[in-house]
Structure formats: structure tokens, C-alpha cells
One Martini backbone bead per residue (centre of mass of N, CA, C, O) as a GRO file, in nm:
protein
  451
    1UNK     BB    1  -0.305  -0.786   1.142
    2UNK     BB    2  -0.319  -0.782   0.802
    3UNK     BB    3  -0.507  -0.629   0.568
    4UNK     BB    4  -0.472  -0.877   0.357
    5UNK     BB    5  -0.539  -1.107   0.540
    6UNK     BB    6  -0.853  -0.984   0.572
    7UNK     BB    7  -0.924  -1.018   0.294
    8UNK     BB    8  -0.892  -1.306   0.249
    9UNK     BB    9  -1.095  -1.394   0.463
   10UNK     BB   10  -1.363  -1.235   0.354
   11UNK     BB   11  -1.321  -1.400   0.035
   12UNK     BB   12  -1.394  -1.666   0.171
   13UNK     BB   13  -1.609  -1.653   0.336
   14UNK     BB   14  -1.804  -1.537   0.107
   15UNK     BB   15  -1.784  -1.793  -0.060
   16UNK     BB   16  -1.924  -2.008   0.194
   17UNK     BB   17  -2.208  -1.855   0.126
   18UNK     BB   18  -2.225  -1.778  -0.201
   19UNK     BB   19  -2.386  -1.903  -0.439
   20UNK     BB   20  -2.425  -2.002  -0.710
   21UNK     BB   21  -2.637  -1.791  -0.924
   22UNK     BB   22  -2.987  -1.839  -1.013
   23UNK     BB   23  -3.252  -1.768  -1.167
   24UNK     BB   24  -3.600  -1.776  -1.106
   25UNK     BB   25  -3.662  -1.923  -1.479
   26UNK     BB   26  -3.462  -2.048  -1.604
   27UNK     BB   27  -3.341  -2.228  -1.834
   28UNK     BB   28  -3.264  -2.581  -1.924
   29UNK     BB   29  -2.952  -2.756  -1.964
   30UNK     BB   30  -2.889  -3.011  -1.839
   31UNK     BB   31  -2.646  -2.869  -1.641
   32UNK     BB   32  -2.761  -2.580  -1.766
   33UNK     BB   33  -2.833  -2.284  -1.701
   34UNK     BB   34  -3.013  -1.992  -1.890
   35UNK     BB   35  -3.053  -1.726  -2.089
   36UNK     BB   36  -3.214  -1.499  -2.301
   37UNK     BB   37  -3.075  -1.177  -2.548
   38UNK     BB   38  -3.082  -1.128  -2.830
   39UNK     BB   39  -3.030  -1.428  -2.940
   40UNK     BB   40  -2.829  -1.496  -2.663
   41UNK     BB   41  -2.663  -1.720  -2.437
   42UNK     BB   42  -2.643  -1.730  -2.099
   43UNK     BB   43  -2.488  -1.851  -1.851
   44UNK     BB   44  -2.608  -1.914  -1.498
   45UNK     BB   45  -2.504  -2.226  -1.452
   46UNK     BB   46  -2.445  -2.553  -1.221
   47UNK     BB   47  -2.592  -2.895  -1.225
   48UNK     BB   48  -2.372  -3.088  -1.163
   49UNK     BB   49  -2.101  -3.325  -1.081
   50UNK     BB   50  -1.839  -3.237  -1.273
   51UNK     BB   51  -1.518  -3.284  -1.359
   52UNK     BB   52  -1.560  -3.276  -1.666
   53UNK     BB   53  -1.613  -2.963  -1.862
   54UNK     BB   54  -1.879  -2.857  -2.144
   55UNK     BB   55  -1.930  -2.620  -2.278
   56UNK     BB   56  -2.139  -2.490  -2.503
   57UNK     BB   57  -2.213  -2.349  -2.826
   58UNK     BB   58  -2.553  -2.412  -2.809
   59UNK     BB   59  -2.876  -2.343  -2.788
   60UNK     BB   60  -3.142  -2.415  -2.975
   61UNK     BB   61  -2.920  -2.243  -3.189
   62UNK     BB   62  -2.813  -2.069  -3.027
   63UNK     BB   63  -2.531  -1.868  -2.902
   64UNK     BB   64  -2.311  -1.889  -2.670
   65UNK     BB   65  -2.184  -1.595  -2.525
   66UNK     BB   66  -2.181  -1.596  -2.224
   67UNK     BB   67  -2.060  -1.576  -1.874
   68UNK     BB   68  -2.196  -1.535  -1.611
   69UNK     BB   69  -2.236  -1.474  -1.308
   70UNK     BB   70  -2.120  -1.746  -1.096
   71UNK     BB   71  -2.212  -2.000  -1.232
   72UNK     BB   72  -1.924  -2.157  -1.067
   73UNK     BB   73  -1.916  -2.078  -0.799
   74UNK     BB   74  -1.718  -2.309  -0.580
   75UNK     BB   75  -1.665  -2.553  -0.739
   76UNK     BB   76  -1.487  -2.858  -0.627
   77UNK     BB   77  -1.552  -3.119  -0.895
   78UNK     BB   78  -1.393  -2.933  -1.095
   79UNK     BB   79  -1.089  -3.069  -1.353
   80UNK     BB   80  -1.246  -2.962  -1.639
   81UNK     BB   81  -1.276  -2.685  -1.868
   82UNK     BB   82  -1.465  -2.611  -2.180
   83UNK     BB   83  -1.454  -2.360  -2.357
   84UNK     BB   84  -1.623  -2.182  -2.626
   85UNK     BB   85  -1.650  -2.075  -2.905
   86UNK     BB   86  -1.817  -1.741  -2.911
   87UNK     BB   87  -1.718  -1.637  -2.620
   88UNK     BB   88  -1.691  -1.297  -2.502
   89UNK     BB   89  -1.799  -1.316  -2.175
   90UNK     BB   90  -1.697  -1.282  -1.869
   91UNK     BB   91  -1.808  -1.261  -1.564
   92UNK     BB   92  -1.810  -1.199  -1.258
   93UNK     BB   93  -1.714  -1.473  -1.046
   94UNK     BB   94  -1.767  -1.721  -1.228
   95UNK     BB   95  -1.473  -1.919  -1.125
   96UNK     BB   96  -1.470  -1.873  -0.868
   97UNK     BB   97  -1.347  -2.135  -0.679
   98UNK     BB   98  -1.202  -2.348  -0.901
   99UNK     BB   99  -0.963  -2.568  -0.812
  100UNK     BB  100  -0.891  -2.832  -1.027
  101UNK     BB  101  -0.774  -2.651  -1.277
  102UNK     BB  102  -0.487  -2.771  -1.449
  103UNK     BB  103  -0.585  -2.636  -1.736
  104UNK     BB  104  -0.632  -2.291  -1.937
  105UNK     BB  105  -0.846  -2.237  -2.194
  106UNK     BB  106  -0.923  -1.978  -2.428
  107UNK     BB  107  -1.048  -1.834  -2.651
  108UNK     BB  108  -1.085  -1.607  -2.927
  109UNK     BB  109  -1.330  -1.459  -2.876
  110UNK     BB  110  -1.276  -1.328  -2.641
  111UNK     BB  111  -1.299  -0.975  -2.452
  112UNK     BB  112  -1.411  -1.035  -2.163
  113UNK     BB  113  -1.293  -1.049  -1.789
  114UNK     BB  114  -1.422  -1.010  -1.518
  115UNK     BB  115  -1.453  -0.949  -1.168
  116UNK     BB  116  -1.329  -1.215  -1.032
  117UNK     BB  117  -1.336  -1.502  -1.232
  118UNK     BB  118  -1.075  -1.644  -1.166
  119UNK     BB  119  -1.045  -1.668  -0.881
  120UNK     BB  120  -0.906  -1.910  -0.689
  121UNK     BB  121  -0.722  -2.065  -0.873
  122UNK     BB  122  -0.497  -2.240  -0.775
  123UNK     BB  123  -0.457  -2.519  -0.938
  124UNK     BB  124  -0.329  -2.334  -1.166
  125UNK     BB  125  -0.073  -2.404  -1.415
  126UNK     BB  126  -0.175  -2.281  -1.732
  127UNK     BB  127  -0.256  -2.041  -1.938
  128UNK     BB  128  -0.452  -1.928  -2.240
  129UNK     BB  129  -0.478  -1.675  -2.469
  130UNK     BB  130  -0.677  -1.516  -2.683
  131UNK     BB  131  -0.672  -1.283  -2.987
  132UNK     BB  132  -0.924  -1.077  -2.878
  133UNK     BB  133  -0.818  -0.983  -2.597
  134UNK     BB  134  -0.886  -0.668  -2.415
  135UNK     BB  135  -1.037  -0.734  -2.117
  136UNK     BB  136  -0.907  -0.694  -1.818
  137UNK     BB  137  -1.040  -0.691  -1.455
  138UNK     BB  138  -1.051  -0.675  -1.169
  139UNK     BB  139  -0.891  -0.968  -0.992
  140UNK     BB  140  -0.959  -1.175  -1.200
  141UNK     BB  141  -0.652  -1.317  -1.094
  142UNK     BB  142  -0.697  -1.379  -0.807
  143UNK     BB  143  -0.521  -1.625  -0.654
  144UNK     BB  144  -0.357  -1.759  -0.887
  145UNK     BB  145  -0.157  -2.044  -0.981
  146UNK     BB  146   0.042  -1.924  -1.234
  147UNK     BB  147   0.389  -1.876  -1.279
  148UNK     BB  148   0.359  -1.826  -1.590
  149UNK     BB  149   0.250  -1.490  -1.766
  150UNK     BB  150   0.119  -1.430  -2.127
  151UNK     BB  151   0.008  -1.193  -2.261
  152UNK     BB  152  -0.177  -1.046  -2.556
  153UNK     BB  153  -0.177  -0.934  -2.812
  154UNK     BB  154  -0.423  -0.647  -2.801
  155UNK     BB  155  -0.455  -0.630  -2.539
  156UNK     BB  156  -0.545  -0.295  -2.319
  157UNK     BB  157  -0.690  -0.382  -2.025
  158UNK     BB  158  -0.572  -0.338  -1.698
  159UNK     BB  159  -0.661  -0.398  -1.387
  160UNK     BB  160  -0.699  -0.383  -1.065
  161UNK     BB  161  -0.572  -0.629  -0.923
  162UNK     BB  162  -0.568  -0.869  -1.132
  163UNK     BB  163  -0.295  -1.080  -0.984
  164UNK     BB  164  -0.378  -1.066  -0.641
  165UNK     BB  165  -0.197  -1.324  -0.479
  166UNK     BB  166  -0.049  -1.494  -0.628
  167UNK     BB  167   0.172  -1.747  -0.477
  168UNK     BB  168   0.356  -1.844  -0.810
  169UNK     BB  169   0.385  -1.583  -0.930
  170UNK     BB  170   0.686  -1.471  -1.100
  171UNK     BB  171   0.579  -1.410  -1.435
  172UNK     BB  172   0.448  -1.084  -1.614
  173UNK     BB  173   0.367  -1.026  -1.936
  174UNK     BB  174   0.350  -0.728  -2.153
  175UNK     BB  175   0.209  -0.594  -2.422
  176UNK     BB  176   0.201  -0.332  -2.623
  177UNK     BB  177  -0.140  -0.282  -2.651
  178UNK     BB  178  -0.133  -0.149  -2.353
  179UNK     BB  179  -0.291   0.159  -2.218
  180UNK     BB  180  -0.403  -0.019  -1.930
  181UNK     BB  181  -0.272  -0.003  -1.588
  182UNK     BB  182  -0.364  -0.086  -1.249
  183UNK     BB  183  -0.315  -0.089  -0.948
  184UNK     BB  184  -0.169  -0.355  -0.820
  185UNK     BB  185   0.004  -0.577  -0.974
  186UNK     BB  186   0.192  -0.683  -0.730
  187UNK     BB  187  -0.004  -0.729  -0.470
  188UNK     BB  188   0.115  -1.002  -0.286
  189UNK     BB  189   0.330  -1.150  -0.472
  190UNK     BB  190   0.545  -1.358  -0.308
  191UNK     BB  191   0.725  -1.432  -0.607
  192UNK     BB  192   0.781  -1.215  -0.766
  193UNK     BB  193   1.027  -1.091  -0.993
  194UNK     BB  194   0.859  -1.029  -1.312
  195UNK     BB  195   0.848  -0.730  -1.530
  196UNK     BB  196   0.726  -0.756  -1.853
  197UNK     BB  197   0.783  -0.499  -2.150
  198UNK     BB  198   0.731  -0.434  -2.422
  199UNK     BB  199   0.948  -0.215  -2.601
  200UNK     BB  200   0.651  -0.109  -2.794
  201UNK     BB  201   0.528  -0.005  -2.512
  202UNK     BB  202   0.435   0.348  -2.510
  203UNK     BB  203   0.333   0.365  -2.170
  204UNK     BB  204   0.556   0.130  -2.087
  205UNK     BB  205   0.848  -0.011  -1.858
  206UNK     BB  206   1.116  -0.246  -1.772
  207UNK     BB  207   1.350  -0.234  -1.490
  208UNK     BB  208   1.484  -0.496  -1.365
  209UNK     BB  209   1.146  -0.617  -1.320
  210UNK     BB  210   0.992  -0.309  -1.329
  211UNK     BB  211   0.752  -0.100  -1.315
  212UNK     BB  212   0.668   0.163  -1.553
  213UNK     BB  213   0.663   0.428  -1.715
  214UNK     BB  214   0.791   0.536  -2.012
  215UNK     BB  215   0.915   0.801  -1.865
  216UNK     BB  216   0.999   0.706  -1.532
  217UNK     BB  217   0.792   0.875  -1.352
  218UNK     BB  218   0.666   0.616  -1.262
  219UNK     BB  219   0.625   0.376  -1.005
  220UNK     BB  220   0.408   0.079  -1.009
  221UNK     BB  221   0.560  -0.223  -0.977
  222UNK     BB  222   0.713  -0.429  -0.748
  223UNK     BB  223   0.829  -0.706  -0.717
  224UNK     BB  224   0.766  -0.923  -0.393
  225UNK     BB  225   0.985  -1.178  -0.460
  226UNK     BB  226   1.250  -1.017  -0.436
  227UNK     BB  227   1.590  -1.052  -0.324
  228UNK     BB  228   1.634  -0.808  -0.249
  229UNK     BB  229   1.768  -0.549   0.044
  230UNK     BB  230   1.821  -0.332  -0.218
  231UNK     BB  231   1.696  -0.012  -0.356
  232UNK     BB  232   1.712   0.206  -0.642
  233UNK     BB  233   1.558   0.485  -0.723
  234UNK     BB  234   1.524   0.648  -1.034
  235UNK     BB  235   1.629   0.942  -1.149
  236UNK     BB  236   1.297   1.084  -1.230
  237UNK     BB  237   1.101   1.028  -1.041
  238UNK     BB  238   0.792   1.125  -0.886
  239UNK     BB  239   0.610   0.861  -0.862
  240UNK     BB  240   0.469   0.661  -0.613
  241UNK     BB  241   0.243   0.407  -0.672
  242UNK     BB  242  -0.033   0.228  -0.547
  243UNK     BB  243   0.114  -0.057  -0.402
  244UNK     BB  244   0.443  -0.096  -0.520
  245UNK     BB  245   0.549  -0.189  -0.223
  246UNK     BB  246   0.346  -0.401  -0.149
  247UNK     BB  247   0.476  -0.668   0.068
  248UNK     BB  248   0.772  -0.626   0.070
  249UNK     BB  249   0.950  -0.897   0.276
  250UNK     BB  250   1.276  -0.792   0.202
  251UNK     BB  251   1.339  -0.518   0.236
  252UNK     BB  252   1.583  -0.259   0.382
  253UNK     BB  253   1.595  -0.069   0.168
  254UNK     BB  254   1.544   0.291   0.021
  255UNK     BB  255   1.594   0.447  -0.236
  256UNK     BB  256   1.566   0.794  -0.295
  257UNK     BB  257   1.528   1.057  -0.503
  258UNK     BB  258   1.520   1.398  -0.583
  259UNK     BB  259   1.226   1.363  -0.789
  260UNK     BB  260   1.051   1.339  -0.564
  261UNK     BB  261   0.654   1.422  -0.486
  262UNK     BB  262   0.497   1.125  -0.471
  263UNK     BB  263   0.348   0.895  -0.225
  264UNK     BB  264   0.109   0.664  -0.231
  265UNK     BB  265  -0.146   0.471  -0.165
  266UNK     BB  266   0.042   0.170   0.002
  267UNK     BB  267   0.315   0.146  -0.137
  268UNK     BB  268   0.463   0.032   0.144
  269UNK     BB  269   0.247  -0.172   0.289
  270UNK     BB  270   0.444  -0.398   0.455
  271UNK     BB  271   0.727  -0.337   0.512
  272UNK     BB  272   0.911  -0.535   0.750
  273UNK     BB  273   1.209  -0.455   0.708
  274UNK     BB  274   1.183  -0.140   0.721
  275UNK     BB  275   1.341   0.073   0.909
  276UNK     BB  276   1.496   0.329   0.711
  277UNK     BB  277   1.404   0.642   0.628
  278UNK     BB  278   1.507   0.927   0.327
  279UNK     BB  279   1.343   1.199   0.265
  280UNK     BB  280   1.326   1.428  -0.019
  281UNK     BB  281   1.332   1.695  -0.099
  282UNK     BB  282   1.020   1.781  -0.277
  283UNK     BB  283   0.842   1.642  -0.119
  284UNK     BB  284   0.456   1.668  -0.077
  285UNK     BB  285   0.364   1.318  -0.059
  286UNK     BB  286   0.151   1.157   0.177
  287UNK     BB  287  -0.037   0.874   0.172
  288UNK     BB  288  -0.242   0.635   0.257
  289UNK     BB  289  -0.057   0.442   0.442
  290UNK     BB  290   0.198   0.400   0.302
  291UNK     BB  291   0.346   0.308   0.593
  292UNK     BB  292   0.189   0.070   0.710
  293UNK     BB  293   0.321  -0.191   0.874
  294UNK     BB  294   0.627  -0.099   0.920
  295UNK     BB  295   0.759  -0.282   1.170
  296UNK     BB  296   1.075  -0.197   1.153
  297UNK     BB  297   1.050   0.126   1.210
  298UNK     BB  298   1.154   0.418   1.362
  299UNK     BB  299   1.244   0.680   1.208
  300UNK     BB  300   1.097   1.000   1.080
  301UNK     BB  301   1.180   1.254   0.822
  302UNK     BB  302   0.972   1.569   0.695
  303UNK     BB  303   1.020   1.775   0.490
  304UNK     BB  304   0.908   2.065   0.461
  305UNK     BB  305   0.772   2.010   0.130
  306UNK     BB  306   0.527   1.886   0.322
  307UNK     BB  307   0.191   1.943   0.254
  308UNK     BB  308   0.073   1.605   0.264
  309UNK     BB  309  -0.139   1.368   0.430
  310UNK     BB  310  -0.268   1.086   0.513
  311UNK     BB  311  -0.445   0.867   0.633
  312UNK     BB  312  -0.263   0.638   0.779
  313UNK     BB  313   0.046   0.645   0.710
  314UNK     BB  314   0.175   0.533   1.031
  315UNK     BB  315   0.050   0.278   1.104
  316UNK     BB  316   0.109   0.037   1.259
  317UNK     BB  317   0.410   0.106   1.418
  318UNK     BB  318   0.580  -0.043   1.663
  319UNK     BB  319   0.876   0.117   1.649
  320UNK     BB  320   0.810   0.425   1.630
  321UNK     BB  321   0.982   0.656   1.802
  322UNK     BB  322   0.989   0.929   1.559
  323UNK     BB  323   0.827   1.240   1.425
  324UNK     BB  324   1.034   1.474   1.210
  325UNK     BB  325   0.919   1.823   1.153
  326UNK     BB  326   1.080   2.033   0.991
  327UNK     BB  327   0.806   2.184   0.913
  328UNK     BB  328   0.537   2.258   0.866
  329UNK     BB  329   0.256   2.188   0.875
  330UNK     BB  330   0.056   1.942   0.742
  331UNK     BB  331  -0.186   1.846   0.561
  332UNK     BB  332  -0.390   1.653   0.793
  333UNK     BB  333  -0.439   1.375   0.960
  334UNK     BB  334  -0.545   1.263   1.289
  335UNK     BB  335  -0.436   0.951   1.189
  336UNK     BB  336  -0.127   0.880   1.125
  337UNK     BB  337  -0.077   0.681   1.385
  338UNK     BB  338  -0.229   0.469   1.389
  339UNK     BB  339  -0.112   0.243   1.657
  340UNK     BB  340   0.122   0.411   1.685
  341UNK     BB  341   0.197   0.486   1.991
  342UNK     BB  342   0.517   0.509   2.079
  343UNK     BB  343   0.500   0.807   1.917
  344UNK     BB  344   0.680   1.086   1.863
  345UNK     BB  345   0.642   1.438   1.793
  346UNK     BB  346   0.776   1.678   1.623
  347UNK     BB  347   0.917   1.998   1.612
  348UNK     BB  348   1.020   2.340   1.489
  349UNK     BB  349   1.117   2.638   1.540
  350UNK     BB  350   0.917   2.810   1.369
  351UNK     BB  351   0.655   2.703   1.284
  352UNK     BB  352   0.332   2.598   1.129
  353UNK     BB  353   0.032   2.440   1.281
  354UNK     BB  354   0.077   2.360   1.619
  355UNK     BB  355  -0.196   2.453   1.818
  356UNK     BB  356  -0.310   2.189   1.780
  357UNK     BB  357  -0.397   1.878   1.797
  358UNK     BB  358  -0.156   1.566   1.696
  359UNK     BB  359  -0.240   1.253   1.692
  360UNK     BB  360  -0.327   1.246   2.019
  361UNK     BB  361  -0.100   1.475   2.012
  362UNK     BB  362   0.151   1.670   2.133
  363UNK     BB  363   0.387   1.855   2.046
  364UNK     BB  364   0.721   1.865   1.960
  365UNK     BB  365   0.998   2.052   2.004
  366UNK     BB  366   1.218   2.117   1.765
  367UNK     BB  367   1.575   2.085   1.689
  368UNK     BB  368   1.926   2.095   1.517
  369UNK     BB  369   2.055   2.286   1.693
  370UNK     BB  370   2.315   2.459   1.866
  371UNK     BB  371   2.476   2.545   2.172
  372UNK     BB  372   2.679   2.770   2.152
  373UNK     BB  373   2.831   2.816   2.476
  374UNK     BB  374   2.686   2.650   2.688
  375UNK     BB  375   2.815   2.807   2.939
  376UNK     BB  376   2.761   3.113   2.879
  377UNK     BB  377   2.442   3.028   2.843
  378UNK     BB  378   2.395   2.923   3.154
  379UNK     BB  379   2.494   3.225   3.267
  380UNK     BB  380   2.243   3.365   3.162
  381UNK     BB  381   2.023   3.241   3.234
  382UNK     BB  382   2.068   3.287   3.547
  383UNK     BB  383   2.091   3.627   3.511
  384UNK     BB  384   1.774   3.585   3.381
  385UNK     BB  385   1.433   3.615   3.409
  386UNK     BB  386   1.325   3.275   3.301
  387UNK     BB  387   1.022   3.256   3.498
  388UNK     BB  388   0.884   3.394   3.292
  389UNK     BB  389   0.624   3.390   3.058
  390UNK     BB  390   0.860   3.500   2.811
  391UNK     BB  391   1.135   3.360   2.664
  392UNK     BB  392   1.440   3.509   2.484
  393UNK     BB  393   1.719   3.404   2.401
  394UNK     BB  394   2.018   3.472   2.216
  395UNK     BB  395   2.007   3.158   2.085
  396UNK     BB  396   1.685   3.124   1.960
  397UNK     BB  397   1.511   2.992   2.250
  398UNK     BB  398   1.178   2.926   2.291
  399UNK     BB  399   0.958   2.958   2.651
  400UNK     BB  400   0.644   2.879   2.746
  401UNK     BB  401   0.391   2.848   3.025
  402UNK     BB  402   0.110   2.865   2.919
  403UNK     BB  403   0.220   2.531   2.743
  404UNK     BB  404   0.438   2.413   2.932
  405UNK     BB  405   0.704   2.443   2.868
  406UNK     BB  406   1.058   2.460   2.919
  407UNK     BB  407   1.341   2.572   3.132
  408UNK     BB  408   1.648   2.581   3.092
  409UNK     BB  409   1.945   2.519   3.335
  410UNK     BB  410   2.140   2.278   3.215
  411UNK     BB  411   2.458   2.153   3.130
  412UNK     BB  412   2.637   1.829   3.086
  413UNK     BB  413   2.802   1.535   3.049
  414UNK     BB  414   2.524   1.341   3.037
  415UNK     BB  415   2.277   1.573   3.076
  416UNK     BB  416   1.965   1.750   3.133
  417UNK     BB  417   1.844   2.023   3.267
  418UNK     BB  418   1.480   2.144   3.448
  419UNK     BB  419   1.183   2.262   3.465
  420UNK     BB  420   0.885   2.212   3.616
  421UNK     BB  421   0.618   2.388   3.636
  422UNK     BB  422   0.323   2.184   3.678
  423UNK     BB  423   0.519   2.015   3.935
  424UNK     BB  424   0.785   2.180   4.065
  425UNK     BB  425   1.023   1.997   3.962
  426UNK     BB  426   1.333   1.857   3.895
  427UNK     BB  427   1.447   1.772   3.610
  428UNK     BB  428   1.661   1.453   3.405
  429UNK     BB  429   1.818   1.309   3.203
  430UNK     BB  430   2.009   1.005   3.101
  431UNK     BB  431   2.101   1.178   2.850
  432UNK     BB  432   2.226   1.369   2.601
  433UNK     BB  433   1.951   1.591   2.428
  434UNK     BB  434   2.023   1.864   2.421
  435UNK     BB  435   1.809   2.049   2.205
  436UNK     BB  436   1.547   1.843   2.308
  437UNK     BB  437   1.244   1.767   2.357
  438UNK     BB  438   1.046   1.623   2.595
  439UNK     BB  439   0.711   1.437   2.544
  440UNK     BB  440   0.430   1.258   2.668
  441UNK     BB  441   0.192   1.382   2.825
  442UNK     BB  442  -0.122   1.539   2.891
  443UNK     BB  443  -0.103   1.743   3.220
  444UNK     BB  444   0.168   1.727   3.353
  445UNK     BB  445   0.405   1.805   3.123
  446UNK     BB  446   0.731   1.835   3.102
  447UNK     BB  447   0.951   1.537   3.062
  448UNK     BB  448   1.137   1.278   3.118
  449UNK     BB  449   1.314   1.024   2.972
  450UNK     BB  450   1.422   0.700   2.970
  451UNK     BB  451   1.588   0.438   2.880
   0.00000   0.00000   0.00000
């Protein structure tokens, strides 16, 4: 289970237990509770029957300002609700899971949309926003109805996965006056074709319906609906941001530029159709999760320049195979591979930090190397006590008994014999592999894969 689709059940049960609430002592008009504060009126709550709903513009003479936390959350029988010009904010959850209303329309007073104010209103196909509207926060529009959304001119704030699982949107227009767009504007939305944004805007910028910032260096996010199944990240990126191209579920190749540098917290995360990927030397940075529940993954190396690892970095990949690491161990969690069971980890000989347990696997020293000569190497081999404690051949491959290393004993064409010292037994490849070893758990010690 994609951990998208449980935070989706999470956000559904929650709603199915916790009502919209108002306290005990507001005060009603009608079918709405309000309280007062300095003069304006917050609406609290609703205890009407449904249908068309025209919130008030005034109580008592008051202003109505304010539309309160969850004010209507949750209700399924309103089919169509009236915002009165004068309201400037509306808090988090106001209207979420308000299901069946089919045109929204914003003041223009409105200032600000708290998080996840609109989420779930899955039945809305159209919205018209305000022209004072400063700040949209976190999920406001999350699973929103709306297939094309074009944002107005001053909005300047958009929160954290503003518009996340939105499942009909297409097309999502940003205009110049945006300032700050948080991780996440593309997550989850399984239509999503087109990120377009102003010109004129000083920030940010679209190139071929993806979002960047304007000078290039970051790529912030892949619309998740594009029917590419292969995409080239343009050379001068540096940074992929976090959740950019995440449940993209199209995607099967992505070339890397040679100018990135960091891939952030859950960049890849599902992206199911993705098999093999090409890290770029230079490369600093994989984050949390980054490549995680990538179904098709198979190998993967990390070059030298690598770092830092995040935790979960490669979790559930269930074809994962093999990775390897050309260079020293980076800082990393134990835990970069959890789940993704089948994965066996390799390392280069000659590297450093791989002296205790990686990822609740022991390393497994790895080369690129060839053995030149491999007749007469073989016979160096037999000619010098290769059985001792410490032995390094002419040709710098190095094999230590007392962390049951493997002992090289011979190669045909065909399969890579060697001795097992902890089982005391003659092992062989069913493959030509060597010079690569193969391990699979302690304290057996090294043996063969078979196919």
C-alpha cells in the first residue's frame, strides 16, 4: 500500500468522526452559530438543512469577517453556498468535505484561505478567485473537483501541496505577483498535464508545462498527469525538489544533467514504472525516501560524490537487486533500504566506513576492475600460500579470512570457483561473475548465487 493512499484514508476517516465543531456559548442567527471579537463576526458552525446556502454579510449590525475552523465541515447537502463580500479570511477545514457544490465563487475581499479550507470538495468544477487574495496555505485545495485553475494576479503565497490528489486537474496557471510556492504544488495529481506560470514572474517558470525556479536551478514539479514515458532534466539543474516528481506514474527513463547536486525528500517516491536510473558524478545528496515504493527499480549506483544518504531513501522496491557503491560509504541512515528485502548492497574495495552493519546487511566489497592475465593469475594463485591470514595478489585484489572474505581459486569460461573458509566447502557461480563477490547474510559467510 502507497503511503499517498494511506494518508488519503487517514484524511477520509478523520473526517467521518470529527464534526464540524462550534463551542458551547456561541451565539446563533439563523442556521449559523458566530462569536464576536473586536468588533466582527466569525461564523462558527452551520445547523441548516442544506441545499443553497448564503451566508450573511452582517449579524447584529456586525460585519461578518471571519469563516471559523470547520465552520461547515463535512455537511453533504449543501449544493450550492453564497460567500458575502467582506469576508477577509477563511480558517483551515472551513468547507472541507463540503461535497456537492458544483460553481465557487470567492469574494473579492477575501485575503486569505487557511489549510485545507476546500479540501474534498471533489464535485466542484469550477472556482473564480477574489482580487485581493494574498495567501492560499497548506492543501488548501487538496482532492479538489476543479479540472483548470488560473490563479489571480497578487495572490503572493501558495502553501505546501496547495492542490494535492486533486484528481481532475489538468491545468494550473500561476501568476507573476506569486513570491513562495511550498514543496509538493504537483503531488499526487493524477491528471495534471500543465504548470504554467506568468512571464513576468520574477521567481519562478515553466518550461514545457513543468515548474521551475526562474533561474533554472531547481526543478520544483513534473505535472504527475504527462503522458512522457521518458523526460530530460535540462543541464544547469542543481536541485530536484522534494515530492517533484513524486506518483509520476507514467515516467519510465529520466536522464540526470551533470549539474545536479541534491535530490530532496521524496522527489521519485512512486514513481512505479521507473526501472533504471543513471546518478551523475557530482551528485551530493539523496534524500529521505527519495527513491522509495519504485516498483520497477532495479540496480542502482551511487557515485563517489555521494554524501548523504536520507533515511528510507530506498525503501519498498521490491525489484531492487543491487546497490553500488562506487565510492566511501556516505553518511546514512541504517534504514535506507527498508523493505526492499531482495537488495543486496555492494561496496568498492579500497573505500572507507563500511567496517559495521549497512542497512542490516553486511557490505559486500565490489570492483569494476578486470583481472588482466586471468591464466597467469590463476597460477600465482596456486604458486603462493593464498590460505594465510592477510593476501594481497600482484593484481590488487585483497581478501581477509577473519571477516570470511572469499579466497579466488579459479576462473573457466563458464562459472568463478573459490573456498568457503566458515563452511570449509568449495563453492562456484552458476555465471561468470567474478571479480564481483557475492554475499548474502551472515554468519554462513560468503557463498554463491545461483540463478
Amino acid at each position: 500500500m502507497r503511503i499517498s493512499r494511506l494518508q488519503s484514508y487517514a484524511l477520509s476517516f478523520l473526517a467521518s468522526v470529527l464534526p464540524a465543531t462550534f463551542t458551547v456559548g456561541d451565539e446563533v442567527y439563523g442556521d449559523f452559530t458566530y462569536t464576536v471579537s473586536e468588533g466582527a463576526i466569525t461564523i462558527t458552525g452551520y445547523t441548516g438543512n442544506g441545499g443553497s446556502v448564503v451566508i450573511p454579510s452582517e449579524i447584529e449590525t456586525l460585519p461578518v469577517k471571519i469563516i471559523g475552523a470547520q465552520a461547515f465541515r463535512n455537511n453533504k447537502d449543501i449544493s450550492a453556498i453564497s460567500i458575502p463580500e467582506g469576508i477577509t479570511h477563511i480558517d483551515e477545514l472551513a468547507f472541507d468535505g463540503v461535497k456537492f457544490v458544483k460553481d465557487l465563487t470567492l469574494p473579492d475581499s477575501l485575503e486569505t484561505i487557511g489549510a485545507h479550507a476546500f479540501a474534498r470538495m471533489y464535485s466542484t468544477e469550477t472556482i473564480s478567485f477574489g482580487s485581493k487574495l494574498k495567501q492560499i496555505t497548506d492543501g488548501a485545495f487538496a482532492y479538489f473537483g476543479a479540472r483548470i485553475v488560473e490563479l489571480p494576479e497578487g495572490l503572493e503565497y501558495i502553501g505546501d501541496r496547495a492542490f494535492s490528489g486533486s484528481p481532475e486537474l489538468i491545468k494550473l496557471t500561476i501568476p507573476s505577483s506569486v513570491t513562495h510556492i511550498g514543496e509538493g504544488l504537483t503531488y499526487n495529481c493524477k491528471e495534471m498535464e500543465i504548470v504554467e506560470v506568468s512571464e513576468n514572474n520574477p521567481y519562478y517558470a515553466s518550461l514545457n508545462g513543468v515548474l521551475f525556479s526562474k533561474d533554472f536551478t531547481h526543478l520544483m514539479g513534473y505535472p504527475t498527469g504527462r503522458w512522457d514515458i521518458s523526460y530530460t532534466i535540462p543541464e544547469g539543474v542543481r536541485e530536484i525538489d522534494a515530492l517533484a516528481f513524486h506518483t509520476t506514474y507514467r515516467l519510465r527513463n529520466v536522464e540526470f544533467p551533470s549539474t545536479l547536486a541534491h535530490i530532496h525528500r521524496g522527489a521519485f517516491f512512486s514513481c512505479t514504472h521507473i526501472s533504471s536510473i543513471d546518478l551523475p558524478d557530482g551528485l551530493l545528496e539523496i534524500g529521505e525516501a527519495a527513491f522509495g515504493v519504485c516498483d520497477a527499480l532495479k540496480s542502482v549506483t551511487i557515485p563517489a560524490s555521494v554524501t548523504n544518504m536520507g533515511e528510507k531513501a530506498f525503501m519498498d522496491c521490491p525489484q531492487l537487486g543491487e546497490l553500488i557503491f562506487i565510492g566511501n560509504r556516505p553518511t546514512a541512515a541504517e534504514n535506507i533500504l527498508e523493505s526492499s528485502d531482495g537488495c543486496v548492497v555492494f561496496y568498492k574495495f579500497g573505500s572507507t566506513g563500511w567496517e559495521s552493519m549497512f542497512a542490516n546487511r553486511w557490505p559486500i566489497p565490489y570492483s569494476a576492475n578486470i583481472w588482466e592475465g586471468a591464466e597467469d593469475g590463476f597460477v600465482n594463485w596456486l604458486e603462493l600460500d593464498w590460505f594465510g591470514r592477510f593476501h594481497v595478489s600482484r593484481h590488487g585484489w585483497t581478501y581477509q579470512e577473519d571477516i570470511e572474505w572469499i579466497y579466488p581459486a579459479g576462473e573457466n569460461p563458464s562459472s568463478f570457483y573459490f573456498f568457503d573458509q566458515t563452511a570449509q566447502i568449495w563453492s562456484w557461480t552458476s555465471e561468470l561473475v567474478y571479480p564481483i563477490a557475492y554475499q548474502i547474510s551472515p554468519p554462513h559467510g560468503w557463498i554463491h548465487l545461483t540463478n
